[in-house]
N, C-alpha and C positions, 0 to 999 in steps of 0.2 A: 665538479667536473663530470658525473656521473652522469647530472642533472643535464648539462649542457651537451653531453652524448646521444643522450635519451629524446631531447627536444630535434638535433639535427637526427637524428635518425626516421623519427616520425615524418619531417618535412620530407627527408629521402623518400621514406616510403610513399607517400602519398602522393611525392612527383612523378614515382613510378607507375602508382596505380593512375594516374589521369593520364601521362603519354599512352598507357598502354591502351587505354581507354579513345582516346581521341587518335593514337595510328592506328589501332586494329579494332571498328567496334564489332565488329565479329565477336571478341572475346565474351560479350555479352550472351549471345544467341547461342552461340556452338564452337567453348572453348576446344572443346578436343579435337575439334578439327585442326583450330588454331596452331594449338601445341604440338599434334602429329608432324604437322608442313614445317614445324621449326626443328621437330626433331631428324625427320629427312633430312634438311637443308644442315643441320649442325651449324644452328647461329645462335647459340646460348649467353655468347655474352653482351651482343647487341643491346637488349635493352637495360641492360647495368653503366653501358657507354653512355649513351645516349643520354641518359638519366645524370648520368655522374659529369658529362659538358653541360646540361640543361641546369644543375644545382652549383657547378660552377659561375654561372652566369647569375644566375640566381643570387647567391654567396657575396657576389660584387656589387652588384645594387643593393642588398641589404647593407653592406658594406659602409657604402658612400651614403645612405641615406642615415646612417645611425652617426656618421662623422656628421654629415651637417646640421642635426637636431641636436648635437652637443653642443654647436657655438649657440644654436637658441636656447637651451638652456642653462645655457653660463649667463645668458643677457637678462637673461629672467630670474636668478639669483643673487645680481650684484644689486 
């Protein structure tokens, strides 16, 4: 269980670092500007949302595509 915490967490994390990456490339050049205007604005949990519908989405086509490789591998072991 531990394992499979471990594994979706990394995919979390790293869906986080590419949206954040590909909405703000700023974040690359000159984070602290970045983080200043978020912390004015007081929008901290935006990119946890965003992230967490985007892994949702994600989640479902992994989903359905490990359902459909199950019936090929039943055909492939009878």
């Amino acid at each position: 269980m531990i394992k499979i915490l471990k594994k979706e967490l990394i995919i979390y994390t790293a869906l986080l670092t590419l949206l954040i990456l590909l909405m703000h490339p700023d974040m690359l050049t000159d984070p602290v500007t970045r983080l200043g205007a978020m912390q004015e604005v007081g929008n901290y949990i935006h990119p946890l949302l965003y992230t967490f519908f985007v892994y949702l989405i994600l989640y479902f086509f992994r989903f359905v595509f490990s359902f459909i490789m199950k019936f090929f591998d039943k055909k492939d072991k009878n």
